[in-house]
C-alpha positions as CSV (number, residue, x, y, z in Angstrom):
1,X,49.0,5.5,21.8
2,X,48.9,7.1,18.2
3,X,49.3,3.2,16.8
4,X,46.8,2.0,19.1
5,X,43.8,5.0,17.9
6,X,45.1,4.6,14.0
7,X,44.3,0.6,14.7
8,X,41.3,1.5,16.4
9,X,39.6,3.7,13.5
10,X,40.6,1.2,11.2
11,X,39.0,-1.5,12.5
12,X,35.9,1.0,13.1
13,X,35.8,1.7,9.0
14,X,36.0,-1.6,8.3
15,X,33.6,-2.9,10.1
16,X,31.3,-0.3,8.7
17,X,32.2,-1.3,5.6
18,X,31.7,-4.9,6.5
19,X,28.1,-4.8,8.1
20,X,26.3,-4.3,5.0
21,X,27.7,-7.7,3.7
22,X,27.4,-9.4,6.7
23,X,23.9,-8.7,7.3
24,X,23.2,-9.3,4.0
25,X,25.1,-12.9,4.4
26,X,22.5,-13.2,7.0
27,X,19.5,-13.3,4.6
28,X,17.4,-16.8,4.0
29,X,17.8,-17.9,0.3
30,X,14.6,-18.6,-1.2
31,X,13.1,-21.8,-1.6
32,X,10.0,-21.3,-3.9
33,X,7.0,-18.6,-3.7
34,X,6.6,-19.6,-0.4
35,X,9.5,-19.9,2.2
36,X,7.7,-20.3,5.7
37,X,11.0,-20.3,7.3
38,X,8.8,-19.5,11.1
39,X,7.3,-22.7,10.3
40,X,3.8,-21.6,10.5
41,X,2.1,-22.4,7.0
42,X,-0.4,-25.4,7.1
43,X,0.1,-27.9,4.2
44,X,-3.0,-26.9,2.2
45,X,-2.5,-23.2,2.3
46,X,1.5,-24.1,1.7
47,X,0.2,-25.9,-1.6
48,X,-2.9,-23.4,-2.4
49,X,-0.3,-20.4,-2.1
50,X,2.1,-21.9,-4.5
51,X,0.0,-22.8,-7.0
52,X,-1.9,-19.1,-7.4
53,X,1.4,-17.7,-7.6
54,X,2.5,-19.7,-10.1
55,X,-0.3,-19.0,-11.8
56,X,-0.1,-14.9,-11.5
57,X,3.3,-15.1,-12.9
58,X,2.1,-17.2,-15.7
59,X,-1.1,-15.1,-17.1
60,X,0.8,-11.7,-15.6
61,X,4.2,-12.0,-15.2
62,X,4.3,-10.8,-11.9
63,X,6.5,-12.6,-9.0
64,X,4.4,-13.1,-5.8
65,X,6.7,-14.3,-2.7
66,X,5.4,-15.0,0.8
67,X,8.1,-15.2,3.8
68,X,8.2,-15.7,7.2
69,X,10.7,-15.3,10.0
70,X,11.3,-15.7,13.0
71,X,12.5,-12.0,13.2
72,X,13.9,-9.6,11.0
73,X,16.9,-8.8,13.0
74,X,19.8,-7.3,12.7
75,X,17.7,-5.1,10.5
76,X,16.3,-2.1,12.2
77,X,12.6,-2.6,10.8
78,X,10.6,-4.8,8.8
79,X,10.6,-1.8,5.7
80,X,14.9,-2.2,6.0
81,X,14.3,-6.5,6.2
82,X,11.7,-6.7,3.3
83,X,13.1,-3.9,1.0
84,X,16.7,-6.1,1.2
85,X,15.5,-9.3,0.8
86,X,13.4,-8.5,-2.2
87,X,16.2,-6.7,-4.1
88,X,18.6,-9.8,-2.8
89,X,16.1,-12.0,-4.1
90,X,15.4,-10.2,-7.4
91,X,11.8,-10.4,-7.0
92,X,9.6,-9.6,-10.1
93,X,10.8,-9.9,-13.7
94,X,13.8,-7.2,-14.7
95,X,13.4,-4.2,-16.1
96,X,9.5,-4.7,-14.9
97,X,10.1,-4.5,-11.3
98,X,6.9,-6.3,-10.9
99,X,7.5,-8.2,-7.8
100,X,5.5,-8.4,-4.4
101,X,6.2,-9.9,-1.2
102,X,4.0,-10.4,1.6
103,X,6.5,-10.5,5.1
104,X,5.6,-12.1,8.2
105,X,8.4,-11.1,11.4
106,X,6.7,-13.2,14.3
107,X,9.4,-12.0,17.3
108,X,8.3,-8.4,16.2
109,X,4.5,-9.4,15.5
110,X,4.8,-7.7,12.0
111,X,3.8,-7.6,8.5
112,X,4.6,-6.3,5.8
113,X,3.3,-6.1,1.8
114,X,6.5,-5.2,-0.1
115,X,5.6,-4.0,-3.7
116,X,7.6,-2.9,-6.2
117,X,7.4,-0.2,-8.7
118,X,5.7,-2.0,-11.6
119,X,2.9,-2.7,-9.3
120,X,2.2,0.4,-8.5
121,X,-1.4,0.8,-10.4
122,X,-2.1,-2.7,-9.0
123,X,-1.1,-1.9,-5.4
124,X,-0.4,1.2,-4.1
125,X,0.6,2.4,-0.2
126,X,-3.2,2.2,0.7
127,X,-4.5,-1.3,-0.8
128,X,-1.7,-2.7,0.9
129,X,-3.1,-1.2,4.0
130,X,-6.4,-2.3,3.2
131,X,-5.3,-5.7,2.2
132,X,-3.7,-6.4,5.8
133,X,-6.4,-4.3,7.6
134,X,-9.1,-6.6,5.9
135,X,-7.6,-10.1,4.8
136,X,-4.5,-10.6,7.0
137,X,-4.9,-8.9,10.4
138,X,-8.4,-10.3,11.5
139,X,-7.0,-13.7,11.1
140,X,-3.5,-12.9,12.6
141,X,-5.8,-11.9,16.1
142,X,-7.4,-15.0,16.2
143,X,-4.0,-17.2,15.8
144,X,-5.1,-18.1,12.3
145,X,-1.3,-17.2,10.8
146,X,-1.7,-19.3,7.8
147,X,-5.2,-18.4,6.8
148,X,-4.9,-14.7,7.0
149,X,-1.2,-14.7,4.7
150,X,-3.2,-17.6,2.5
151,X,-5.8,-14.5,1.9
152,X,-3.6,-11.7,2.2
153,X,-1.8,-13.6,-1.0
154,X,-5.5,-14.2,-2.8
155,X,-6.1,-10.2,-2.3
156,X,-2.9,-9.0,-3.8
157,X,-3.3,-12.0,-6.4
158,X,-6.7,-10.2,-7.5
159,X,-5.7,-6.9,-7.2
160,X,-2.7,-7.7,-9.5
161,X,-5.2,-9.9,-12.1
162,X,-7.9,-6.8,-12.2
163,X,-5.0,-3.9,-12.9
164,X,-4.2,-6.2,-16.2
165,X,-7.6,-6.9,-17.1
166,X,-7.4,-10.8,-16.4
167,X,-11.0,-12.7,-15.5
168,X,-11.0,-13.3,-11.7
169,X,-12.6,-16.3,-12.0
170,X,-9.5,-17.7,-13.8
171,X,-7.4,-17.3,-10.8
172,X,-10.8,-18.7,-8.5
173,X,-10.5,-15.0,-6.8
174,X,-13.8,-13.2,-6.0
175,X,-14.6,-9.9,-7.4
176,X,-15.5,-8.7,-3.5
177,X,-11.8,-8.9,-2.4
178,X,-10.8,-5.5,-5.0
179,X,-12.9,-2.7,-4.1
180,X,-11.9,-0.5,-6.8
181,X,-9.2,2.4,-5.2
182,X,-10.0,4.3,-7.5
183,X,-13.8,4.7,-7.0
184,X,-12.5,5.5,-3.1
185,X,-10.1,8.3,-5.0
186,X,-13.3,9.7,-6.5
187,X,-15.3,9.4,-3.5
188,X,-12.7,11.5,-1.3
189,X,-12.6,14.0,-3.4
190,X,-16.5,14.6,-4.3
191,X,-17.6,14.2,-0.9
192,X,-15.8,17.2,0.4
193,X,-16.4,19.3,-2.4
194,X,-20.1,18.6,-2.4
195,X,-20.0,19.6,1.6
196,X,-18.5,22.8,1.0
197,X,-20.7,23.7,-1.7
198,X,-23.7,22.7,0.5
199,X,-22.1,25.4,3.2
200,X,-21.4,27.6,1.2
201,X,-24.6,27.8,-0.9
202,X,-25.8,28.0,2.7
203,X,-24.1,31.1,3.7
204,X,-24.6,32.9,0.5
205,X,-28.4,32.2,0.9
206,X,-28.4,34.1,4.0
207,X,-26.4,36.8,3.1
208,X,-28.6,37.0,0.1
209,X,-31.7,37.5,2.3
210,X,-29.4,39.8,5.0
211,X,-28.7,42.1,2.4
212,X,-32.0,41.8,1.0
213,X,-33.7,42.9,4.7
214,X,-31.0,46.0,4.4
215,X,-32.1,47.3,1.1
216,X,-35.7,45.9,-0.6
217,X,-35.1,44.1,-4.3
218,X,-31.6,44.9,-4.3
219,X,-30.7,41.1,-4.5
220,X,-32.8,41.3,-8.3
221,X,-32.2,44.2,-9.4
222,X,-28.3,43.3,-9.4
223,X,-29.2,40.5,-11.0
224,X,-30.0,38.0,-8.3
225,X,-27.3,35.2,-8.5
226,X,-25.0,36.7,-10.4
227,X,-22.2,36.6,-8.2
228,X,-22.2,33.0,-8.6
229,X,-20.0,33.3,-11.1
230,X,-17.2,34.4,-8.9
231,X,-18.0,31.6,-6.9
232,X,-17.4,29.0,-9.8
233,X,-14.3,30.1,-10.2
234,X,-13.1,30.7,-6.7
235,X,-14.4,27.2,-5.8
236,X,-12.6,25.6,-8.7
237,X,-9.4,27.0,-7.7
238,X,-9.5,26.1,-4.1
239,X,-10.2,22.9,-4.8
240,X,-6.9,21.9,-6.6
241,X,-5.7,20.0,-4.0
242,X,-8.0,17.4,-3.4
243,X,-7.5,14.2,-4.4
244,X,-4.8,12.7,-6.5
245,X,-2.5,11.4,-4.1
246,X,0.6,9.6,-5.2
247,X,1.7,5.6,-4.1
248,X,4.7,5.4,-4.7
249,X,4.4,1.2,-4.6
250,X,6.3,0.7,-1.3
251,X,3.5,-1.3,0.2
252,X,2.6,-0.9,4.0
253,X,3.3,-2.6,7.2
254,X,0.9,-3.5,10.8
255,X,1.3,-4.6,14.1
256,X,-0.6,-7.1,15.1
């Protein structure tokens, strides 16, 4: 019995040990910048895909891969499946970590914009989201596979081309497919602060004429909006938290 439970944990710890490798022995090898191993790419978008990522790594030096599977399995998720394959693939140049794939799992109905950390001004967490939301999902719910990863690829190709200052028109990508993030950034944060003002401003006018009802000319003879100076700087400091949210450049994943 004590032989038989020694033999037992052994085999348990090795195959621990052993399921790393073997799942990683399980992972396509790459066949160019697009490997449509599901089999759903049409020619042209096969062909169109190719050549714009050839031509982001040559003007950027960035590595743009599209994939598809049948399914990710045996990895838990399509984050586990695309975060493996694209350090087992070495996507992006070293040192730069400038790679980004674009994942489709068609068992699972997912997809997933893998970026790494040198593309994190280009494409962080919420373009990615954006991207699928906008260029890749729509088409994915009307069957279009092919056409919705042939523009999900155009939107992170532009993306990419505007963070290094490259002429979309060179990479025949249109200037409406990168709303600037960081104009959204700028919006989030004004917008609340301008509604708060607005309510506060609000409330202070009417406690300005409450306290003006309770005691005649008291609101000028103390000097009328003078305590808008505390509210300068008690605004300011309640606002510290707005905005300026970090991406770390892991990308983001849908269900479609």
């Amino acid at each position: 019995m004590k032989k038989f439970i020694t033999r037992a944990f052994f085999l348990f710890v090795l195959t621990c040990c052993l399921l790393p490798c073997l799942a990683a022995q399980q992972l396509p090898k790459p066949s160019g910048f697009v490997n449509d191993f599901a089999k759903v790419m049409k020619a042209q978008d096969t062909k169109a895909v190719e050549s714009l990522a050839a031509a982001v790594k040559e003007k950027t030096g960035a590595e743009l891969t599209l994939v598809t599977v049948e399914s990710y399995a045996p990895y838990a998720s399509i984050d586990e499946f695309s975060l493996a394959l694209a350090e087992a693939w070495g996507v992006g140049e070293r040192n730069k970590d400038n790679g980004v794939l674009l994942v489709l799992a068609m068992s699972e109905r997912e997809v997933k914009i893998e970026a790494g950390y040198g593309l994190e001004g280009a494409i962080p967490d919420s373009v990615a989201g954006r991207i699928l939301d906008t260029a890749v999902i729509p088409a994915f719910r009307q069957g279009d596979f092919s056409g919705g990863l042939r523009e999900g690829c155009r939107a992170i190709a532009a993306y990419v081309a505007k963070e290094k200052g490259l002429d979309l028109k060179e990479l025949d990508l249109p200037n409406t497919m990168t709303r600037d993030s960081g104009s959204d950034s700028l919006a989030s944060i004004i917008i609340p602060i301008i509604i708060v003002i607005f309510i506060y401003l609000i409330i202070l006018r009417h406690s300005i004429l409450w306290r003006g009802l309770r005691s005649e000319g008291s609101v000028f003879r103390s000097g009328g909006f003078g305590s808008g100076s505390s509210f300068g700087r008690s605004g300011g400091s309640s606002f510290r938290g707005f905005g300026g949210g970090s991406f770390g450049g892991g990308g983001a994943s849908r269900r479609f």
